[in-house]
DSSP file (Angstrom, degrees, kcal/mol; ACC not computed):
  #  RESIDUE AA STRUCTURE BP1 BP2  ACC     N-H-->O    O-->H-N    N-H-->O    O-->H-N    TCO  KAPPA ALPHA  PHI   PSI    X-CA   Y-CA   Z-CA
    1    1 A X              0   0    0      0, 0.0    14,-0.1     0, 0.0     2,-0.0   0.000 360.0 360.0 360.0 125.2   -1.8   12.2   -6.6
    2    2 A X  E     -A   14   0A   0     12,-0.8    12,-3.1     1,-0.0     2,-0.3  -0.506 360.0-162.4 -88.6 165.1    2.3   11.7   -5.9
    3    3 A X  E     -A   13   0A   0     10,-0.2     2,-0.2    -2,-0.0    10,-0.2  -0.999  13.9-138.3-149.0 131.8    3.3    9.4   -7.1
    4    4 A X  E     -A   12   0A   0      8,-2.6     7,-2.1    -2,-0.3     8,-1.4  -0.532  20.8-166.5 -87.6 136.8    6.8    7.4   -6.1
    5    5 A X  E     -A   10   0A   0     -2,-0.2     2,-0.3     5,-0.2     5,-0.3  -0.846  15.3-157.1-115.4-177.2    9.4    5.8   -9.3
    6    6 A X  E >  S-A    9   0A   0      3,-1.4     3,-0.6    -2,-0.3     6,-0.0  -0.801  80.4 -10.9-144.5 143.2   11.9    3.7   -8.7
    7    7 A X  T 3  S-     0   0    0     -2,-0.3     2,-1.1     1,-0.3     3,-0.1   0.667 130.6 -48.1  -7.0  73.4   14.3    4.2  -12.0
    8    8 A X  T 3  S+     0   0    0      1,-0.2    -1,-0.3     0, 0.0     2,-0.1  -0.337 120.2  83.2 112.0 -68.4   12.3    6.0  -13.9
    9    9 A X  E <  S-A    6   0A   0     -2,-1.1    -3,-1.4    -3,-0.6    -1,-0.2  -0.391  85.0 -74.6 -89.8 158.5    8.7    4.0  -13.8
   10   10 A X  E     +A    5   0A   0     -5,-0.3    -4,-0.2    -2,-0.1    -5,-0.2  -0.113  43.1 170.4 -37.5 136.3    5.5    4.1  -11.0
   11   11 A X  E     -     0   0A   0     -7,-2.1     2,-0.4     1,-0.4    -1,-0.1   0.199  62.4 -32.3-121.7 -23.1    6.5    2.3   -8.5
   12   12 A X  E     -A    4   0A   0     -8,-1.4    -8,-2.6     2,-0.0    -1,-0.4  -0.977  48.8-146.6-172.9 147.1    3.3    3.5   -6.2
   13   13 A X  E     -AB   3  24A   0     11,-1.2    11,-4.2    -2,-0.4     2,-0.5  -0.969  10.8-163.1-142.4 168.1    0.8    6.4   -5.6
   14   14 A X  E     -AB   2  23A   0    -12,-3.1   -12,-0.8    -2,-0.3     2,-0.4  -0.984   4.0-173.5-155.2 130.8   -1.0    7.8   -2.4
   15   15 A X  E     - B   0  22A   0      7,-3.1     7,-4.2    -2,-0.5     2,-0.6  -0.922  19.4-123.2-133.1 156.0   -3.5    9.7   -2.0
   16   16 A X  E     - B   0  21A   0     -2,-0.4     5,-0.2     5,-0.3     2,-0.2  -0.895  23.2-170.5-103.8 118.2   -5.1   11.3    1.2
   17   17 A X        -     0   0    0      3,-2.8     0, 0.0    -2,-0.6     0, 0.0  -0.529  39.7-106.9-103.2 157.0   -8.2   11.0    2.2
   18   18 A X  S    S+     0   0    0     -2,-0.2    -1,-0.1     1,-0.2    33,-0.1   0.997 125.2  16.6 -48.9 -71.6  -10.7   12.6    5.0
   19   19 A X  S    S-     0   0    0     31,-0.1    32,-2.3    -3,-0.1    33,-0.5   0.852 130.0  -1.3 -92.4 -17.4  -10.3    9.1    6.9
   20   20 A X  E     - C   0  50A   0     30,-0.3    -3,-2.8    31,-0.1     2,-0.3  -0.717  59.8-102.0-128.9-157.5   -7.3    7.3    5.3
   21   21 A X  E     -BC  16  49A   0     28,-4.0    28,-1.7    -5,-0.2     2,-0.4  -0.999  24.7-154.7-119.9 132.2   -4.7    7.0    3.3
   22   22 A X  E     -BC  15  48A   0     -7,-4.2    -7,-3.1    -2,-0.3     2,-0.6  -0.825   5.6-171.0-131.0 141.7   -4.5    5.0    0.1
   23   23 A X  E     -BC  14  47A   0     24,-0.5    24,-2.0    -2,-0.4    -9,-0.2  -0.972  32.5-111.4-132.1 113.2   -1.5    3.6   -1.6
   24   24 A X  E     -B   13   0A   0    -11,-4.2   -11,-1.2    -2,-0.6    22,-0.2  -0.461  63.6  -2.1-109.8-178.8   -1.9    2.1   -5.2
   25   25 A X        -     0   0    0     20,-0.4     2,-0.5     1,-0.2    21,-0.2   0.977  65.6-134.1 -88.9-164.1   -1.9   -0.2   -6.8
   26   26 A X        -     0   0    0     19,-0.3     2,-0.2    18,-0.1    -1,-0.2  -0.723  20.8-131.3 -91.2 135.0   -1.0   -3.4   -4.8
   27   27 A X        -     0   0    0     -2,-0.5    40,-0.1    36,-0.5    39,-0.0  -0.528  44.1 -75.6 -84.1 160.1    1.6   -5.8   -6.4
   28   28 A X        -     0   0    0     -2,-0.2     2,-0.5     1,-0.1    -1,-0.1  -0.425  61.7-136.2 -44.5 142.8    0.8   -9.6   -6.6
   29   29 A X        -     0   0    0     -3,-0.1    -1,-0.1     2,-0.0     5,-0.1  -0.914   9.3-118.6-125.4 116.8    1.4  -10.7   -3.0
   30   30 A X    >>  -     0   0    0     -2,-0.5     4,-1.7     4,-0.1     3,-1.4  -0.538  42.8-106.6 -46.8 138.7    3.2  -13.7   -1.9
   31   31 A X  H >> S+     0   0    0      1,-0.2     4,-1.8     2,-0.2     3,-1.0   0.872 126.0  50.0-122.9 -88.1    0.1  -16.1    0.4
   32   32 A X  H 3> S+     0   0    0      1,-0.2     4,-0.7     2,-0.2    -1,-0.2   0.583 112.3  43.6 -39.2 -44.3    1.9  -15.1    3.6
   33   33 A X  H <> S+     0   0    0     -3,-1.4     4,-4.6     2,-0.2    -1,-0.2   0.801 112.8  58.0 -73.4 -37.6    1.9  -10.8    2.7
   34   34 A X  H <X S+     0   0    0     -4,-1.7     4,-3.3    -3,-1.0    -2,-0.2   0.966  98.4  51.3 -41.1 -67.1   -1.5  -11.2    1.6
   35   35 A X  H  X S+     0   0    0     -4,-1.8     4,-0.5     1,-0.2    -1,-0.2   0.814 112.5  51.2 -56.9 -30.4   -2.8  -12.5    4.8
   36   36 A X  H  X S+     0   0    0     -4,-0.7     4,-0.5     1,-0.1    -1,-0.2   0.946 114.9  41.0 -45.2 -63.8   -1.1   -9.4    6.4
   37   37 A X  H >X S+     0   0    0     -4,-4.6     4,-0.8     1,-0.2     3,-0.7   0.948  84.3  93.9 -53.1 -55.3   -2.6   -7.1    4.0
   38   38 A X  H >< S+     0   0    0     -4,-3.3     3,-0.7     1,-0.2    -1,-0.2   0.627  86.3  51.2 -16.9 -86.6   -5.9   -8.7    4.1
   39   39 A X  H 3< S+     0   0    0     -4,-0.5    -1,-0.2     1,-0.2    -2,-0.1   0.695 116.1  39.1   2.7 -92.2   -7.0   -5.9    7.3
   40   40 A X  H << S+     0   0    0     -3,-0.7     8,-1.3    -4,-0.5    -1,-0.2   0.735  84.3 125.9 -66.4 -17.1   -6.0   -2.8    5.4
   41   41 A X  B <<  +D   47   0A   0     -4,-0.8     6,-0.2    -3,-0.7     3,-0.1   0.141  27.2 173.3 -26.7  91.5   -7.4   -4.1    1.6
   42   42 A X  S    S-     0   0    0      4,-4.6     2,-0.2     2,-0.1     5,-0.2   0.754  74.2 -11.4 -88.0  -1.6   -9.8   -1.1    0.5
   43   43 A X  S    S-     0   0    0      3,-0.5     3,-0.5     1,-0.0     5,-0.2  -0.666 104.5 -70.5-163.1-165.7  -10.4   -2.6   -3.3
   44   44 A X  S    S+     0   0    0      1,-0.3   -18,-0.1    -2,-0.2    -2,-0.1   0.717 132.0  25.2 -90.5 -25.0   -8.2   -5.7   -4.8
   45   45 A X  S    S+     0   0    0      1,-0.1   -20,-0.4   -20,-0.1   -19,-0.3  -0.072 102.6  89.8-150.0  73.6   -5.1   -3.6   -5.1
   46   46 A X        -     0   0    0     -3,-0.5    -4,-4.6   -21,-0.2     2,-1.2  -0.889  57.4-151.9-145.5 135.3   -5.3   -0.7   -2.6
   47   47 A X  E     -CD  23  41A   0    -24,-2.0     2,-0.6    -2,-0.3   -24,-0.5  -0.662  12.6-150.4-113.5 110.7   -4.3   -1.0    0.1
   48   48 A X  E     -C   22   0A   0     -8,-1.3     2,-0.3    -2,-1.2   -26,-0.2  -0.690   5.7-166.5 -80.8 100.3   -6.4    1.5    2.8
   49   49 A X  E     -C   21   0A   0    -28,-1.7   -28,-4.0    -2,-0.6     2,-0.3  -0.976  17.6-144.6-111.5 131.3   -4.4    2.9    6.0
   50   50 A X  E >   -C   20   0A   0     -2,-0.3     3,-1.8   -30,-0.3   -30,-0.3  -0.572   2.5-146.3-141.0 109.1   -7.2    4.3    8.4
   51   51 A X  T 3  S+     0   0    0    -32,-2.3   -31,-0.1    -2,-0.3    -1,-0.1   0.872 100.0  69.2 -64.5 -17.4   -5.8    7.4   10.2
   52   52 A X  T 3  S+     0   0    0    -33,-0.5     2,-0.5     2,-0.1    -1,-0.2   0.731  98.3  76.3 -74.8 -18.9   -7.7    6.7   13.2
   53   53 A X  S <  S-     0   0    0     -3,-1.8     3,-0.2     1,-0.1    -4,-0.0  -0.696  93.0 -99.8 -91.7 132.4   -4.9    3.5   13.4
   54   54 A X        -     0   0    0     -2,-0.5     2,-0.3     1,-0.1    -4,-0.2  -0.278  57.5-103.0 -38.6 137.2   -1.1    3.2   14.3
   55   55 A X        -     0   0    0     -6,-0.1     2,-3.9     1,-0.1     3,-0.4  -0.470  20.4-131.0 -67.6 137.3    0.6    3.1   10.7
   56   56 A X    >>  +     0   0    0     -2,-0.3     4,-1.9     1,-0.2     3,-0.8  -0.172  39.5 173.4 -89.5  65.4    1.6   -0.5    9.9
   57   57 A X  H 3> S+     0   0    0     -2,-3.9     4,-3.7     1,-0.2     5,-0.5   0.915  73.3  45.4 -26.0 -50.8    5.4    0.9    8.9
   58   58 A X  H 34 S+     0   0    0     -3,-0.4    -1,-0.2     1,-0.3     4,-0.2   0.794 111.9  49.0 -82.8 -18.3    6.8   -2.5    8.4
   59   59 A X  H <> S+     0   0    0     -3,-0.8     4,-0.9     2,-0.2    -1,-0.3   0.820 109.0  49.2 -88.8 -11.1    4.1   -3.8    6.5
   60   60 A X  H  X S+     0   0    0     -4,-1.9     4,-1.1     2,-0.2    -2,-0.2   0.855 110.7  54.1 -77.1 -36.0    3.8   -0.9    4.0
   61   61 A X  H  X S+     0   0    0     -4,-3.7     4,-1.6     1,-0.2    -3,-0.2   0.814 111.0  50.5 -70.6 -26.2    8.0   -1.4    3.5
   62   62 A X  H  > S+     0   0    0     -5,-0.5     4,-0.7     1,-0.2    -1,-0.2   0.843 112.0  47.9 -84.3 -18.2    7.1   -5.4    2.7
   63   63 A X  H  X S+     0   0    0     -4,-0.9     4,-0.7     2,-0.2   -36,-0.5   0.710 111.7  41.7 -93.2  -6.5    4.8   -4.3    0.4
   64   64 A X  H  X S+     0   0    0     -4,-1.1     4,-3.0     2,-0.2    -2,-0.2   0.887 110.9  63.7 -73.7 -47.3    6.8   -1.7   -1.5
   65   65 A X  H  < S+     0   0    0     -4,-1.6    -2,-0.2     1,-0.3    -3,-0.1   0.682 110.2  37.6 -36.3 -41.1    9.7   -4.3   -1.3
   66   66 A X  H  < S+     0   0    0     -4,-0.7    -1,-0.3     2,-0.2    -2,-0.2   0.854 107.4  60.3 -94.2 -40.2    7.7   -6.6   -3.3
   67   67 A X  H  <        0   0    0     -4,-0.7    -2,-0.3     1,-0.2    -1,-0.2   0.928 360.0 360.0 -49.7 -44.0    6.3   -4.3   -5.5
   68   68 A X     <        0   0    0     -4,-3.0    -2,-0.2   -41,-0.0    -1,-0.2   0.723 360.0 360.0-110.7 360.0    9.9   -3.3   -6.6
């Protein structure tokens, strides 16, 4: 599974699936990011992008952004 660091440590990993794509784990999420995620949430902290769907760029960059 790759897997992204940011100096050094995990910052996030993604793995490819038959029907999505999955991006682990999720960091605690501010109320507001949450409700965003809420949609793509496949467990409590993966966050499940559906190939059959436009990619949600700008929310995956708000959620790395808080993650590092």
């Amino acid at each position: 599974m790759p897997t992204f660091t940011l100096d050094g440590q995990p910052l996030l990993h993604v793995a490819a699936w038959k029907q999505h794509i999955a991006v682990y784990p999720l960091p605690p999420l501010d109320p507001a990011l949450d409700a965003e995620v809420a949609p793509y949430r496949g467990t409590k902290d993966t966050l499940k992008l559906l190939h059959s769907r436009p990619l949600p760029r700008e929310l995956v960059e708000a959620m790395v952004d808080q993650r590092g």
